[in-house]
C-alpha positions in Angstrom: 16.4 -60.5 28.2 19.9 -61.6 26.5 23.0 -59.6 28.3 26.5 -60.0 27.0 29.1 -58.6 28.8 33.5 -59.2 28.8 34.7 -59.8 32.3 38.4 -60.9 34.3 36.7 -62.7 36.6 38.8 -62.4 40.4 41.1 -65.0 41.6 39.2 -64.4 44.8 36.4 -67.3 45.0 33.0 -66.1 44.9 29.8 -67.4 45.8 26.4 -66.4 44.5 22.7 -67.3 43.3 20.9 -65.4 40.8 17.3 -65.7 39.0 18.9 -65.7 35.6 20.5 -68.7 33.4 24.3 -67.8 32.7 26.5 -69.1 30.0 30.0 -68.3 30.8 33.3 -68.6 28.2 36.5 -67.9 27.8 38.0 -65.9 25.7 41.6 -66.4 27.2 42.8 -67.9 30.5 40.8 -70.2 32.7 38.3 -70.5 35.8 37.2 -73.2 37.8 33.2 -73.5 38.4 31.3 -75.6 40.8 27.0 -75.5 40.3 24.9 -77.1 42.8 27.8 -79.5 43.8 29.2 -79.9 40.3 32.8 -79.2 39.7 34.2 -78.2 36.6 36.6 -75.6 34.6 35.9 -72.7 31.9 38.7 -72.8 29.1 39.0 -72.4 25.6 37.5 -75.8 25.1 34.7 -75.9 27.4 32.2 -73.5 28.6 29.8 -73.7 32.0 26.4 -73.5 32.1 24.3 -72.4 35.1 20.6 -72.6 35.6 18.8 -70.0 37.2 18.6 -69.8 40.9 21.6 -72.3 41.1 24.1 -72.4 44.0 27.4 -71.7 42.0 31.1 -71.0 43.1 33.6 -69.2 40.9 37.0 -67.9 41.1 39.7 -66.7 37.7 42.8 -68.5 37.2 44.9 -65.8 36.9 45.1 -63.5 33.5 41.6 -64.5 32.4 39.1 -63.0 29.9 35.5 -64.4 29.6 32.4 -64.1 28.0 29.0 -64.3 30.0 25.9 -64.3 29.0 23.1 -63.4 31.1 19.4 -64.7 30.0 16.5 -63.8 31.7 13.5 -65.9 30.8 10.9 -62.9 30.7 9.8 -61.5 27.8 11.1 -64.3 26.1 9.4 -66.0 22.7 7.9 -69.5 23.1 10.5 -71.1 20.6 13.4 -69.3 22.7 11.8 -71.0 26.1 11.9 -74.4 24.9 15.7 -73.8 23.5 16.7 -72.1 27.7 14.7 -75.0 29.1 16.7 -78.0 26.8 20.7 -76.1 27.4 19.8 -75.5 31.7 17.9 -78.1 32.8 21.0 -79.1 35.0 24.8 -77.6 35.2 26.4 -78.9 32.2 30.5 -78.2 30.7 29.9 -78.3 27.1 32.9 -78.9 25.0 33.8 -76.7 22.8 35.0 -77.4 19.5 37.5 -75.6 17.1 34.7 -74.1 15.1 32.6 -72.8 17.9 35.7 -71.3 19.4 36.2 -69.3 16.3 32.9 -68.5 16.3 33.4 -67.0 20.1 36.4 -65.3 19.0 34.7 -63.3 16.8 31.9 -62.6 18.9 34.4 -61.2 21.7 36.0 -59.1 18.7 33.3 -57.5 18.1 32.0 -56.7 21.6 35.5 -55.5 22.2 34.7 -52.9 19.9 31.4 -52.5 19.8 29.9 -53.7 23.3 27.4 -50.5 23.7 25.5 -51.3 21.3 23.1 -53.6 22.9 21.2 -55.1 19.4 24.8 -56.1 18.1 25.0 -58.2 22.1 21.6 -59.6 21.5 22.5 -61.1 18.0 26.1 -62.6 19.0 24.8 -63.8 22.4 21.4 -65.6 20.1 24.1 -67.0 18.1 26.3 -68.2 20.6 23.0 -70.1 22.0 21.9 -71.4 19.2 25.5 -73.1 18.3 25.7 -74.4 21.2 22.2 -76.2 21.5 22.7 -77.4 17.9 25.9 -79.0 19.1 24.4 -80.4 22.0 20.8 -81.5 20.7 20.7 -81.1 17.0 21.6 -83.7 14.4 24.6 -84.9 13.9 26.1 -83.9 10.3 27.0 -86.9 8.3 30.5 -88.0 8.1 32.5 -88.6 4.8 33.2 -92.0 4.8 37.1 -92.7 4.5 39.4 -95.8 3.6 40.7 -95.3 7.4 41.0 -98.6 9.5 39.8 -97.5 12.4 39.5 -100.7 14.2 43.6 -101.0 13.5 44.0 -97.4 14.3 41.8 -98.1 18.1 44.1 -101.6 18.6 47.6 -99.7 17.5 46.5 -97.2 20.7 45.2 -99.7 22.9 48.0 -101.4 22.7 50.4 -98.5 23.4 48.3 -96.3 25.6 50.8 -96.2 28.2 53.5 -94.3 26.0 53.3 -90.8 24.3 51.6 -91.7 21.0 52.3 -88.7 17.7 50.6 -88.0 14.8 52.9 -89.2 12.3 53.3 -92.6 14.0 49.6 -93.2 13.4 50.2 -92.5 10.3 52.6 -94.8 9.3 50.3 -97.7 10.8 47.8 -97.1 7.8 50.8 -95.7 5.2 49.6 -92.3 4.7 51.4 -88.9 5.3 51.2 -87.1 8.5 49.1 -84.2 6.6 46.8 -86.6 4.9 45.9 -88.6 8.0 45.3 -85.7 10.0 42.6 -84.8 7.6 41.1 -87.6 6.6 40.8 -88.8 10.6 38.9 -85.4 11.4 36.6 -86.2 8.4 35.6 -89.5 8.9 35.8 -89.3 13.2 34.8 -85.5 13.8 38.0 -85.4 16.3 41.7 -84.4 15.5 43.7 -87.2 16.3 44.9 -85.2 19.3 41.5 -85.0 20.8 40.8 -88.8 19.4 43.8 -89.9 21.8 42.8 -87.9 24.6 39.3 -89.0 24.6 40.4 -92.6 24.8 42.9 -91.7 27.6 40.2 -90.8 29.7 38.0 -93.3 28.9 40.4 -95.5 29.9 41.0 -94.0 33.1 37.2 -93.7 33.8 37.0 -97.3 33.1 39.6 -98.4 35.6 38.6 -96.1 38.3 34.9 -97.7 38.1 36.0 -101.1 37.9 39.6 -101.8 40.2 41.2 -100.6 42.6 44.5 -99.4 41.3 46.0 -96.5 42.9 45.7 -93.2 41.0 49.5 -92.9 40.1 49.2 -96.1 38.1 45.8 -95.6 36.3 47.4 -92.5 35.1 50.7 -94.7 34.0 48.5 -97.0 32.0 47.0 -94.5 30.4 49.9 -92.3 29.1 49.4 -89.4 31.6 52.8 -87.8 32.4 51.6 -88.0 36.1 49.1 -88.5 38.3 48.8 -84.6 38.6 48.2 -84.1 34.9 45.2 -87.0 35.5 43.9 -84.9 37.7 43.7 -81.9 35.7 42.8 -83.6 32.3 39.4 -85.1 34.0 38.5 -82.1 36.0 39.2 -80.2 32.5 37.3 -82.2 30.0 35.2 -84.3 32.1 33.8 -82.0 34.8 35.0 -83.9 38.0 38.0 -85.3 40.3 39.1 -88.9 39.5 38.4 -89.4 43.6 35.0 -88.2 42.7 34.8 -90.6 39.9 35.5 -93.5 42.1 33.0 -92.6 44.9 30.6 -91.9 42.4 31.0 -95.4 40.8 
C-alpha cells in the first residue's frame, strides 16, 4: 500500500508510532524530526525517513507544506520489499539534491490538482522512492572530467575557511569566469560550489569537535560560520544532529 497525502504539519510537537514506513518532504517551510533518538530537520534539501513501528517526534516550523508518504509493506511485490527494506533499515535524513527537488515539486503540483485520484498518488509516490534509493544505493553516474585544479581549489579554501569565501573569487584562483566555473565545478564535483564550501565547513567543524576541545564559538569562527548559532543550525540541518551531540558521540 503506497499513500500520498499534502499536509501543514502543527507547530504543536507530536508524538506517535505507527506500523507503516513514512517518507516525509517538504514542499515549502520546515520541521524538525527526531526517530528512535535521532534528531534531524525536513526542508527543501533533506527529507526524513521513518521505519515502521519507530518512536518518532514531530512538530512544523511555522508556514509549512509537506509531502508524506505512507508505505505499508502488505501486498507488496518482492522487488518493492527489498527496495522498503534497503531506504528503512534505520532513520536516515537524505539530502536532497536540486534535481530531486524539481522532481518533488512537480509531484506536489500534480497532487495539488489532482490528489483523488489514487493511481496518479501511487505512480508519483513509486517515483519519489525509486529516486531516492537510486540516489542513495545506485551507481554513481560518471563525472566529466574537467581541467579544474581541485587540489588548488581545496588548499585556496583551507586556507581561508575562516572568512566568507564567493563564487567569483574561486574563480579567479584558476582564471575562469564566474559562469564558467560554476559549471564546470558541478560537472566535474557533482556539488555547486555553494554546497562544495558548505560541505567542507562542516567537515571541518566535525573534525574539530572529534578531536579538541575548543569551545563551540570558536570551531564555528574557524570555520566561517557567522556564529556559533548558525553552527548549530547548519549541522542539525545537513547533518542530522547537535554539535554537543557530535562531541559526546565522539
Amino acid at each position: 500500500m503506497l499513500r500520498a497525502r499534502l499536509i501543514r504539519l502543527d507547530d504543536q510537537a507530536q508524538e506517535h508510532t505507527h506500523d507503516y514506513h513514512q517518507l516525509v518532504m517538504s514542499l515549502a517551510g520546515r520541521a524538525e524530526f527526531e526517530v528512535n533518538g535521532r534528531g534531524g530537520e525536513v526542508c527543501r534539501m533533506r527529507a526524513c525517513l521513518v521505519p515502521g513501528d519507530a518512536e518518532h517526534q514531530f512538530a512544523g516550523m511555522g508556514d509549512n507544506r509537506m509531502l508524506i508518504l505512507d508505505l505499508d509493506e502488505r501486498d507488496t511485490p518482492p522487488e518493492d520489499l527489498e527496495l522498503l527494506g534497503r531506504l528503512f533499515d534505520y532513520p536516515r535524513y537524505p539530502a536532497l539534491d536540486a534535481d530531486f527537488q524539481q522532481l518533488l515539486s512537480y509531484a506536489g503540483s500534480e497532487l495539488e490538482r489532482y490528489g483523488s485520484d489514487p493511481q496518479l498518488a501511487r505512480a508519483l509516490g513509486g517515483l519519489l522512492l525509486r529516486a531516492l534509493h537510486l540516489r542513495l544505493f545506485g551507481e554513481q553516474p560518471r563525472r566529466v572530467p574537467t581541467s579544474l585544479d581541485l587540489e588548488r581549489l581545496d588548499a585556496y579554501i583551507v586556507q581561508h575557511l575562516s572568512r566568507r569565501i564567493s563564487v567569483a573569487e574561486l574563480a579567479s584562483v584558476v582564471c575562469l569566469s564566474p559562469s564558467h566555473f560554476h559549471a564546470q565545478f558541478k560537472d566535474s564535483v557533482g556539488l555547486t560550489p555553494h554546497q562544495y564550501l558548505l560541505k567542507t565547513r562542516l567537515d571541518h567543524a566535525s573534525r574539530l569537535l572529534r578531536e579538541t576541545q575548543l569551545p563551540l564559538v570558536r570551531i564555528a569562527e574557524e570555520c566561517g560560520f557567522s556564529s556559533q548559532s548558525a553552527l548549530t543550525t547548519s549541522m542539525r540541518r545537513y547533518l542530522g544532529l547537535t554539535p554537543k551531540r557530535l562531541r559526546l558521540d565522539r
